[in-house]
C-alpha positions as CSV (number, residue, x, y, z in Angstrom):
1,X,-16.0,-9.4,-0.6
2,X,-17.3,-7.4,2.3
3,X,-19.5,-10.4,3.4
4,X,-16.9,-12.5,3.6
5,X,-15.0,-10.3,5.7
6,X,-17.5,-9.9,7.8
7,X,-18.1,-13.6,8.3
8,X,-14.4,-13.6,9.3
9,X,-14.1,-10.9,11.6
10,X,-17.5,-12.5,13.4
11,X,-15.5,-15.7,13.7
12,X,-13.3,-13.9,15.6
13,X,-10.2,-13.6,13.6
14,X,-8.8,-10.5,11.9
15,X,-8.9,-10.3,8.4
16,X,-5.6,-9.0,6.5
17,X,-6.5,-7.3,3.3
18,X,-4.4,-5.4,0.7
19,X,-5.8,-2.3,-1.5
20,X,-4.4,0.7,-2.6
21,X,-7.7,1.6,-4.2
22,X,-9.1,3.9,-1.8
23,X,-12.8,2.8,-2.5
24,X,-11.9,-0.5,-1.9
25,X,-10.4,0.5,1.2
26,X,-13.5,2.3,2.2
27,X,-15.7,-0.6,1.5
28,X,-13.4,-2.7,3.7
29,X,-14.0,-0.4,6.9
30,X,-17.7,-0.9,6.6
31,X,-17.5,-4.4,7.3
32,X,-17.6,-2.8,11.2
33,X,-20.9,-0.6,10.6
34,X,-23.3,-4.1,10.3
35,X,-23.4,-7.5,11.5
36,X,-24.4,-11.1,9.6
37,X,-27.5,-12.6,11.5
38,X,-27.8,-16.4,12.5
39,X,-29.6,-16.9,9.6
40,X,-26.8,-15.8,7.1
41,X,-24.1,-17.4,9.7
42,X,-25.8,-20.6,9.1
43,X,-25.8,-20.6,5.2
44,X,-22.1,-19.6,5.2
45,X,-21.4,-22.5,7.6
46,X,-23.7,-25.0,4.9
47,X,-21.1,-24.1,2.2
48,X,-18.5,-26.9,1.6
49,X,-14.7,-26.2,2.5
50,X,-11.6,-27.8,1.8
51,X,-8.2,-27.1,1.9
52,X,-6.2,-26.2,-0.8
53,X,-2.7,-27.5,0.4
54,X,-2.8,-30.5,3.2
55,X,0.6,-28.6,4.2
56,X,2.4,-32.1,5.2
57,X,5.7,-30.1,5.3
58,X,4.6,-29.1,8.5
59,X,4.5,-32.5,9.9
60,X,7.3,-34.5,11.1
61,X,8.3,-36.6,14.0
62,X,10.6,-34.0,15.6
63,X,8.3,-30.9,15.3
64,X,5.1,-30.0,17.2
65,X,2.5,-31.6,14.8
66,X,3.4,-35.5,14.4
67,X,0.4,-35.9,12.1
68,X,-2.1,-33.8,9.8
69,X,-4.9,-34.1,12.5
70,X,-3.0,-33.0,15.4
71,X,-1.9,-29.9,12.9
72,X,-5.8,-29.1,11.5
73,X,-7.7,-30.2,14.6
74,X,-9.1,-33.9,13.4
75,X,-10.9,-31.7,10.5
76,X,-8.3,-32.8,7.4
């Protein structure tokens, strides 16, 4: 779990987690004490993605996104 958080925080998002456990808590702050190198970066990056939900209910004529690619970037 903690490398995957890591990978997210390096992509430059924030990632939200939710523990009570207070060892799983501590783990989760340790993601700041050490960084993923280019190498590891680039085998994350070589694992396939998809999207669970194509979310078309955020698509309509009327709204900001007229289509899927204009909602995930061209990458659908």
């Amino acid at each position: 779990m903690q490398i995957a958080l890591r990978w997210i925080y390096q992509q430059g998002a924030i990632p939200i987690v939710k523990s009570f456990n207070k060892e799983r808590m501590k783990q989760n702050i340790e993601i700041f004490d050490w960084e993923l190198n280019q190498e590891e970066l680039d085998k994350i990056s070589q694992i396939h993605q998809s999207r669970f939900q194509k979310a078309e209910m955020f698509v309509s004529d009327n709204g900001p996104y007229k289509t899927l690619e204009e909602l995930w970037d061209g990458d659908v």
